[in-house]
C-alpha positions as CSV (number, residue, x, y, z in Angstrom):
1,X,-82.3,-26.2,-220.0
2,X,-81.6,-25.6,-216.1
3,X,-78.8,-23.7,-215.1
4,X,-76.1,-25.1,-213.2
5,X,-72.9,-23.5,-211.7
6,X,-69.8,-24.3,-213.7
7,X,-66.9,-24.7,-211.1
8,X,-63.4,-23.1,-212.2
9,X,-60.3,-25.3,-212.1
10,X,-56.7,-24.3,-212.5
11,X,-55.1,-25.2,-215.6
12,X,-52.9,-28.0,-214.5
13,X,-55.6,-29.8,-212.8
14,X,-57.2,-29.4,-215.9
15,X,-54.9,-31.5,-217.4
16,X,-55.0,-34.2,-215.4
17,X,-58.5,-34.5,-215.2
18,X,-58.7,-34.6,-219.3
19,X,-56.2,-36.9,-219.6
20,X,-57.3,-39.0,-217.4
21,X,-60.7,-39.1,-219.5
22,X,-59.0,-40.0,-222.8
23,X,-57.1,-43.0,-221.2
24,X,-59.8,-45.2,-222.4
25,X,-60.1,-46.0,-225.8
26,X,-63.9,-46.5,-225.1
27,X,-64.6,-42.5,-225.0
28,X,-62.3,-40.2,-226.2
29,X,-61.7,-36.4,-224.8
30,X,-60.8,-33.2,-226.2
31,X,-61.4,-29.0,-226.0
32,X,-61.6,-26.3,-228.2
33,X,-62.2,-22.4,-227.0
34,X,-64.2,-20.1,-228.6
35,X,-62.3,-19.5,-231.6
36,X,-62.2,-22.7,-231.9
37,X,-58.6,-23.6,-231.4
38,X,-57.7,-27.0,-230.4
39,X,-56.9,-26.8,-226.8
40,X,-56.1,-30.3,-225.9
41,X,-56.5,-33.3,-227.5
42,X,-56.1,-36.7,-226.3
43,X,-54.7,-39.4,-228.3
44,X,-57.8,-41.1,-229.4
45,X,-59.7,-37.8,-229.8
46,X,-56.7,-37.3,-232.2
47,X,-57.6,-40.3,-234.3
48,X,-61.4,-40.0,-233.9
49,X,-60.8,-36.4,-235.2
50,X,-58.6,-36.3,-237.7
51,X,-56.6,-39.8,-238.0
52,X,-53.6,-37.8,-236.6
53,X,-51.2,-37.3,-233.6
54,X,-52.2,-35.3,-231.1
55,X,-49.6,-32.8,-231.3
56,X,-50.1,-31.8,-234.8
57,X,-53.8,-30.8,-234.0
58,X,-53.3,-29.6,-230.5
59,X,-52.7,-25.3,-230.8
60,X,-54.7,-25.7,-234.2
61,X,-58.2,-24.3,-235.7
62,X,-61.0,-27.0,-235.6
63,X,-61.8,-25.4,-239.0
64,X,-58.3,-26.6,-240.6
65,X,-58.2,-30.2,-239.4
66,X,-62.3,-31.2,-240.3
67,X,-64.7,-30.9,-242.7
68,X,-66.7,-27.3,-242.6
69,X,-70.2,-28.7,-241.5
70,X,-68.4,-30.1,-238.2
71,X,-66.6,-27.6,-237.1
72,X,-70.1,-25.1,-237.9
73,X,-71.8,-27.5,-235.3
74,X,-68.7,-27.6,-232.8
75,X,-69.3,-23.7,-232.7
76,X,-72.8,-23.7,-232.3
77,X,-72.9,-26.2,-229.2
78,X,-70.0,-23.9,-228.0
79,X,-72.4,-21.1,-227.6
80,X,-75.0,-23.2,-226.2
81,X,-73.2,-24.0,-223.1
82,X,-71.8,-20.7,-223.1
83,X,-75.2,-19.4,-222.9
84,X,-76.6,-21.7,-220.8
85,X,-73.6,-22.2,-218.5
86,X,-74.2,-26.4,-218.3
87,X,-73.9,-29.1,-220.0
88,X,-75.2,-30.5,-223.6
89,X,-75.6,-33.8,-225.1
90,X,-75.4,-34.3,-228.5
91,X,-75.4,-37.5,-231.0
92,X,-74.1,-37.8,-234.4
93,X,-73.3,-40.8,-237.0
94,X,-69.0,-40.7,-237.0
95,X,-67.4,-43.0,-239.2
96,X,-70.0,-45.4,-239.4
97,X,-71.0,-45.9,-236.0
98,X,-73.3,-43.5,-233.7
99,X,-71.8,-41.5,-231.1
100,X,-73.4,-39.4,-228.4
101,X,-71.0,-36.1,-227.1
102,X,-71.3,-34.2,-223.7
103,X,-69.9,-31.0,-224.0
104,X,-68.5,-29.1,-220.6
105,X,-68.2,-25.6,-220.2
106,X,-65.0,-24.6,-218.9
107,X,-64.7,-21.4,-216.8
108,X,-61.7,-19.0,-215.9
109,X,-61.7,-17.2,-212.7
110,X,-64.2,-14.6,-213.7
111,X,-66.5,-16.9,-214.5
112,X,-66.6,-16.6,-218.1
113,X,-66.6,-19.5,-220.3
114,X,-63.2,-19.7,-222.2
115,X,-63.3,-23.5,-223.2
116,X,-65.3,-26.7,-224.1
117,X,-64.8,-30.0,-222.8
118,X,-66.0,-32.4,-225.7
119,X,-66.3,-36.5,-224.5
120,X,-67.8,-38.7,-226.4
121,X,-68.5,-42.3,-226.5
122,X,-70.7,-45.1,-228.4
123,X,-74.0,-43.8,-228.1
124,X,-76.5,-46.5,-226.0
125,X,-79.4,-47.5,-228.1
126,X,-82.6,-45.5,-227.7
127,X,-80.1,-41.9,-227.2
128,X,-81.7,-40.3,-230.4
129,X,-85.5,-40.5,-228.5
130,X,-84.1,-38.2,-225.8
131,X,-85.6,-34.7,-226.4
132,X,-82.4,-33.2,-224.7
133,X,-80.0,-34.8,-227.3
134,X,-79.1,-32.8,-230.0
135,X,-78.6,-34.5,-233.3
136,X,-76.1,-33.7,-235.9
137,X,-77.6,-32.6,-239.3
138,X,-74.6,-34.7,-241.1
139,X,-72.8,-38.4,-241.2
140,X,-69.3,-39.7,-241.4
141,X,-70.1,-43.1,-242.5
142,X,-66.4,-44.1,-242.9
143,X,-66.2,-47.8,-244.2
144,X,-70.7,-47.8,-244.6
145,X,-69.4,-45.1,-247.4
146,X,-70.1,-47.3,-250.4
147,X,-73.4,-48.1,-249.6
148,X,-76.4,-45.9,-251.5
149,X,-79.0,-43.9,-249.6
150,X,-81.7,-46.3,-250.3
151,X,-79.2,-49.1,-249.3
152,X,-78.7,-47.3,-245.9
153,X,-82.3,-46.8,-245.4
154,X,-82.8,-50.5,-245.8
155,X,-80.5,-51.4,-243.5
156,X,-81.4,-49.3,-241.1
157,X,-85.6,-50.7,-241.2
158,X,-83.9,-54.0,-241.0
159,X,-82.0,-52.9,-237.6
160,X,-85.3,-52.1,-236.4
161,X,-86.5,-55.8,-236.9
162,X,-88.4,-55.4,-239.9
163,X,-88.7,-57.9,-242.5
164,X,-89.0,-57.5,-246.3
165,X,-92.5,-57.0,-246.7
166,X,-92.6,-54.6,-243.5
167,X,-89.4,-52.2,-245.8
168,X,-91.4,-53.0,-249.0
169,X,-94.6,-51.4,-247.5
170,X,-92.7,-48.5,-245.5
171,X,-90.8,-47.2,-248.4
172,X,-93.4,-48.1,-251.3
173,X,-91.4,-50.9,-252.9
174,X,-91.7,-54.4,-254.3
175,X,-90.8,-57.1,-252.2
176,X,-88.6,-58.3,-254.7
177,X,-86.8,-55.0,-254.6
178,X,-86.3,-55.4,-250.9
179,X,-84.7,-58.8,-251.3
180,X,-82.4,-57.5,-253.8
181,X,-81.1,-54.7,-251.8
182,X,-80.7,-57.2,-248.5
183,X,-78.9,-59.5,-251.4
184,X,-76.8,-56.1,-252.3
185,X,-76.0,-55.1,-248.8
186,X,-75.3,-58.5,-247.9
187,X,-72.4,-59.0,-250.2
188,X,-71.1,-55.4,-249.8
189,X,-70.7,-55.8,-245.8
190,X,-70.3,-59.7,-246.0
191,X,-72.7,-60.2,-243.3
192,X,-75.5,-63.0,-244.2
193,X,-78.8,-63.1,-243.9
194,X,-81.5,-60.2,-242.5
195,X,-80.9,-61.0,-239.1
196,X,-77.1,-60.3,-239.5
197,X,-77.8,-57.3,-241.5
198,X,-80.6,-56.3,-238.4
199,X,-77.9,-57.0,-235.8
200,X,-75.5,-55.0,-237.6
201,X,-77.6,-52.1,-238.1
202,X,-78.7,-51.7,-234.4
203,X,-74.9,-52.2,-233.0
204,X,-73.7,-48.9,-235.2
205,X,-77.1,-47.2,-233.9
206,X,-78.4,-46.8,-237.7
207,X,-81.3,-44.7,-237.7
208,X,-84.0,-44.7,-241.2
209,X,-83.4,-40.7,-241.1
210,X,-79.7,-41.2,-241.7
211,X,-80.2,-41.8,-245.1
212,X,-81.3,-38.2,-246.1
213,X,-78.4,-36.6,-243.9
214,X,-75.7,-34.8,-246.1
215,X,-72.5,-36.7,-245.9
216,X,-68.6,-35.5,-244.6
């Protein structure tokens, strides 16, 4: 990954300049230093987060407020741009719906990397074939929760425009099994038809690999 020089800001016009990032609800912002601590957190990183105010998460361990495998990645991508003193994508399945993250080193006035910024937003179809992209070895599925891995990887063959004989012949299945899991998934998420389901599946970036993932 190339190097890049991290410029050094002073702490209020950090502020700002996060803040301002987390004024839309369409991406959210927050930081965390190396311990981990929460550092700032915006509103709607609050709620992404942990469904909870900012300022009961905001002076807080990451490890307290989420689940253990998150807060393990969180780490690790902080000592990737620590190491590499520039930015990182990454993209990961949150609450039912994929996200890509940049994450921002954040220097003090030596230089050293004391924070990371972390912004995400709705990841663009196409994000997980980008070799830079690092993908999360977990899902949040939120409300998706109910549905079964096979159902999931079902779904996710349909979002890529499959039809029942393509998913029976991909995963070794009758195509009378198919059409009972589009029947299933159909009634579970109230969406008609396969090309509701395919719709569906593509607009929360549902990948066929998803399925195997461990789940928060």
């Amino acid at each position: 990954m190339p190097m890049e020089t991290v410029p050094t800001i002073t702490q209020r016009q950090r502020s700002i300049e996060w803040e301002a990032l987390d004024a839309d609800p369409g991406q959210v912002a927050w930081a965390l230093t190396r311990e981990l601590e929460l550092s700032f957190v915006g509103a709607y990183a609050a709620a992404m987060i942990a469904g909870r105010p900012a300022s009961e998460l905001t002076g807080r361990s990451l490890r307290d407020v989420v689940p253990s495998a998150f807060a393990e990645r969180m780490a690790a991508m902080f000592e990737l741009v620590s190491t590499t003193r520039s930015r990182a994508l990454g993209s990961a399945l949150w609450n039912g719906k994929r996200v890509r993250s940049t994450y921002v080193p954040s220097c003090d006035a030596t230089g050293s990397v004391t924070e990371m910024l972390v912004i995400t937003r709705l990841a663009p179809l196409g994000v997980g074939a980008m070799p830079e992209v690092d993908e999360a070895d977990y899902i949040d599925l939120g409300d998706l929760d109910h549905l079964s891995a096979r159902e999931l990887e079902v779904l996710a063959y349909f979002g890529q425009g499959m039809r029942a004989a393509d998913v029976a012949a991909r995963i070794h299945r009758s195509v009378k099994t198919i059409r009972r899991f589009q029947s299933e998934l159909t009634r579970k998420l109230g969406i008609e038809g396969r090309c509701g389901l395919s719709l569906f599946a593509r607009d929360i970036g549902l990948r066929p690999h998803h399925a195997g993932l461990r789940r928060l």
